[in-house]
N, C-alpha and C positions, 0 to 999 in steps of 0.2 A: 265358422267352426274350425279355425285352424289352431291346431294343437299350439300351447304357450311355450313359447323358449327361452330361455336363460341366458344370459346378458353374460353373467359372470357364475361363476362356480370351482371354488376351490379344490385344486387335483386330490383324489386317492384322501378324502377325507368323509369317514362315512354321517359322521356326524352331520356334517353340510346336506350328502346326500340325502338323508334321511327327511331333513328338516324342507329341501325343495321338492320332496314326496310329496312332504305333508300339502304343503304348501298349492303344489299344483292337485292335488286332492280336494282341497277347500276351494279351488278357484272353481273348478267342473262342478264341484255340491254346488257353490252359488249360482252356475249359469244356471243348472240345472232347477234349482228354485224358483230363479227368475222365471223364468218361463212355466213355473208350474207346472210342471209335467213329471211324471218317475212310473214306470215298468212299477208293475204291481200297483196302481195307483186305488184299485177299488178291491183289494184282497181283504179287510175288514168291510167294506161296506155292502158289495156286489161281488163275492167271491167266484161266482159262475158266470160273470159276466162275458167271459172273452170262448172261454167252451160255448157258451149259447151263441154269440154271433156266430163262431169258428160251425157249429154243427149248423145253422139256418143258410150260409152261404156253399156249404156244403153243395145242401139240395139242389139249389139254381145252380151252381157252378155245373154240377155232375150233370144237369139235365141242359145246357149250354153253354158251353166255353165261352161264347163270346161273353157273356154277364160278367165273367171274372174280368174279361179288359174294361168292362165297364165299369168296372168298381174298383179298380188301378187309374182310371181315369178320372172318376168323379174325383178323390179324392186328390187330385191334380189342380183340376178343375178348380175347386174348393177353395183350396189351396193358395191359387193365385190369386182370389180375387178376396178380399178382408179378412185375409188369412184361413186358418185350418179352422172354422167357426158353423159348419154345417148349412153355410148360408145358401149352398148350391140345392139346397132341397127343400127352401120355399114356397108355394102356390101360388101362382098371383090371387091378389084379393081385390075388394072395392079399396083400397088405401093404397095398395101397390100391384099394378098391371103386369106391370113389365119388372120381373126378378128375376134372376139370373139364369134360372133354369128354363127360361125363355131367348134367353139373347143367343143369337145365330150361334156362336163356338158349341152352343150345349145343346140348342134345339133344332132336328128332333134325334140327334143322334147321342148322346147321352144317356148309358142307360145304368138301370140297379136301385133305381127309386123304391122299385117294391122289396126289392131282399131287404134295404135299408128299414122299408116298414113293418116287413115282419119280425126283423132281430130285434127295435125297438120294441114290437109289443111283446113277445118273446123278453124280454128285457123286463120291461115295468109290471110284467105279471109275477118276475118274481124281486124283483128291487124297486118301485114304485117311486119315479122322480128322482133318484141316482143317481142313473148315467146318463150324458149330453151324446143327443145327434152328432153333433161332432165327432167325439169318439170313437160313435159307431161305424161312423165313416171310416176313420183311421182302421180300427180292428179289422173291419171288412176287406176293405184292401189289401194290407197284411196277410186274413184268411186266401184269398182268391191268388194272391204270389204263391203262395204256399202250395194251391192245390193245383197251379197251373205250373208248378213246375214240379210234379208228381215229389211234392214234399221235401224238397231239396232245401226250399229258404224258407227258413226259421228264424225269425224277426220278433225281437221282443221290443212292442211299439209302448213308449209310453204315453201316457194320458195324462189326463188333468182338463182336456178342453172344455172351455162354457159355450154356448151356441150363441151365435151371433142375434141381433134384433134386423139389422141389413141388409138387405141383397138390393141388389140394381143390373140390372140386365146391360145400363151403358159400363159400368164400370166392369164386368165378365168381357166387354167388348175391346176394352183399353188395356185390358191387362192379361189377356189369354193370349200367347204369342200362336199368332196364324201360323199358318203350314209353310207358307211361303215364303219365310225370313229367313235372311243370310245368317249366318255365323255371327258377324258384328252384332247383329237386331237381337239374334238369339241373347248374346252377352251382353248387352244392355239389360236385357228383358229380365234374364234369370239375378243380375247382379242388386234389380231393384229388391227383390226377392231375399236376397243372403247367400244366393247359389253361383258356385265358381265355374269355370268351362267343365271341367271335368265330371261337375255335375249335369251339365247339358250331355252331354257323352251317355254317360252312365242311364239315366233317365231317358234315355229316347231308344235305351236297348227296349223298352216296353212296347214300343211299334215292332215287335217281333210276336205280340200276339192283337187280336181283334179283326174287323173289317174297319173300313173307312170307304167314304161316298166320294162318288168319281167327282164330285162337283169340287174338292177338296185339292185337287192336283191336274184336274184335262187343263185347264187354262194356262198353266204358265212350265207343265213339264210334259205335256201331248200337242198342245196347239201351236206352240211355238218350238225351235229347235233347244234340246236341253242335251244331258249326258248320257240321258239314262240311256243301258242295254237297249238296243233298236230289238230284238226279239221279246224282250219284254214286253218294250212299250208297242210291239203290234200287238200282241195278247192283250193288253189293258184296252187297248184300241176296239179291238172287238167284242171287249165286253161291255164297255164307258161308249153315250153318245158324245158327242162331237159337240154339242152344248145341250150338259145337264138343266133342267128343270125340278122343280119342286115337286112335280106330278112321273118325272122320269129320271131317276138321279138313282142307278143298283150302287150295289157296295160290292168293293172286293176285298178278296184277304187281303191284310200288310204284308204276310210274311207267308209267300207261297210254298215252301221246303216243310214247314214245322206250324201250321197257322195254328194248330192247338195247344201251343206250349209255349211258356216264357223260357226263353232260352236264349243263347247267346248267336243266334242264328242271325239275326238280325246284320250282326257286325260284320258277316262272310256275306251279304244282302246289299252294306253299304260299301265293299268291296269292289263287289260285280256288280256296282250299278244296277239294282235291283229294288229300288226304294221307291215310295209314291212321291215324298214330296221333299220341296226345294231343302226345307231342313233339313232331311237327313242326308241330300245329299251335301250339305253345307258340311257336313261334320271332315269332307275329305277336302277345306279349301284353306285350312292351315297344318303345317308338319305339324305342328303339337298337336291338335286336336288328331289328326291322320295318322298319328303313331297310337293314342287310345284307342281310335278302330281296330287297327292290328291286333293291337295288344288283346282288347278283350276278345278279337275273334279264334285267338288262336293261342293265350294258355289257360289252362287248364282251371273253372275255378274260379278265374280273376274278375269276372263281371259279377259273378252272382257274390260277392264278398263285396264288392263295388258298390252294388246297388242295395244291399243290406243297407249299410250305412247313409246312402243317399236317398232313400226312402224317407228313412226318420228323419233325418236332416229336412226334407222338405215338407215331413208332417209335423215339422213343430213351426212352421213360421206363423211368422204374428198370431200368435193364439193368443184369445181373451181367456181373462181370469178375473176373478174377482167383481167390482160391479159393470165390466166391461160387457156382461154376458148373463146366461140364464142356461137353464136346464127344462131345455123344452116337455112338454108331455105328449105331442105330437109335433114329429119332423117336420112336416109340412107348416106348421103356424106358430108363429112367436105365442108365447102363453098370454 
């Protein structure tokens, strides 16, 4: 998604100008077809559609914060694995056991399944087969930045998505970058994806709100010697055993200063050594990358403008359209 440049361009002639307006005008209408997606997408079909999710995510958000990272994260999640296709909200059945909202990255810490079920039915009560799970993924998310950062970011997310028929719990597994990956792993990871470093940057200021389970970082930045802040990590120390279990594995905040707000808190966190896991402290192991820590920690602004557009950017990848997909009547089961 890097802006198109011009090769050649005749000085101080407006006529030229005009005509590589036009021009890079119709290139963005094409991507943007391609992909099937456009802001406003259900304004004749579903015109209440995006108030009804925006008020149902509401309710859970106001009655847990932590929901809203969960639904910044599902559609993450989603996201990376068969694209932005709602596949992360599957059930397993007798045809498929193991679907993605089972495989380790998502289960059991993944959450927002039920806001996602209410704003669909919410949904098809008054637009009936309409609008895609997908979608409602996307909106949701969107809604929960919005209310987690007391309404600051105002994102106009476009749609169009169809819901996937796929989920596979190995394939959430091969494609969800773990905690634990360097800088490189990351930029591999994100580039299969469409996303540039700066979007690894940008996108992991979101580890500025939720919890995450000790079992997700004791091992390879408590157990062994790492960078992190030594006062930190005795406070994580006493609150994480020494080897998590599935019967004993608490959760801490990410972001101990501001855990209830998306905010740029995060980057003053990766700083001070104050992060859980190897990723983010990766983000300080090149000067490029180490100068957008700075940068978003400390003007004014620049993250939440940042992550606007990286948002979309990462809810439009590989979406199905056309016979690629369907418009589920319940999230959980392909029709």
């Amino acid at each position: 998604m890097h802006p198109a440049s011009s090769h050649y361009q005749r000085p101080n002639t407006m006529a030229s100008s005009l005509r590589l307006a036009a021009v890079a005008t119709c290139v963005l209408m094409l991507a943007s077809a391609s992909q099937g997606l456009q802001v406003g997408f259900y304004s004749t079909t579903c015109p209440r559609v995006e108030a009804i999710v925006r008020g149902e995510v509401k309710k859970f958000v106001y009655q847990d914060a932590g929901i809203g990272a969960g639904l910044i994260r599902m559609l993450f999640h989603d996201c990376f694995v068969q694209g932005c296709d709602g596949s992360v909200l599957l059930d397993p059945t007798p045809a498929n056991s193991q679907p993605e909202k089972l495989s380790p990255p998502n289960f059991p810490s993944l959450r927002g399944f039920d806001v996602i079920d209410a704003a669909k039915n919410a949904v098809e009560a008054v637009c009936p087969g309409v609008v895609s799970c997908a979608d409602i993924v996307a909106f949701a998310a969107r809604d929960a930045a919005y209310f987690l950062t007391r309404f600051a970011l105002k994102i106009d997310m476009p749609a169009g998505r169809l819901d996937g028929r796929v989920s596979s719990s190995s394939e959430a597994l091969n494609n969800l970058p773990p905690f634990f990956f360097n800088l490189n792993q990351l930029t591999t990871s994100f580039a299969a994806k469409g996303l540039d470093v700066e979007d690894i940057v940008v996108l992991s200021g979101a580890h500025t709100i939720g919890r995450s389970h000790c079992s997700s970082f004791v091992s390879d930045r408590l157990a062994v010697p790492s960078d992190m802040d030594t006062g930190f990590a005795n406070t994580l120390r006493k609150a994480c055993p020494a080897n998590p279990t599935p019967a004993n594995d608490p959760t801490v905040n990410q972001d101990v200063v501001t855990p209830n707000a998306l905010d740029n808190q995060y980057y003053k966190n990766v700083l001070a050594k104050k992060v859980l896991f190897t990723s983010d402290a990766a983000l300080m192991s090149s000067p490029t990358t180490a100068k957008m820590v700075q940068d978003n920690a400390f003007i004014s602004g620049l993250w939440e403008d940042k992550f606007k557009k990286a948002f979309v950017k990462m809810a439009g990848i590989e979406v199905k359209t056309g016979s690629q997909g369907e418009i589920r009547k319940n999230c959980r089961l392909v029709n």
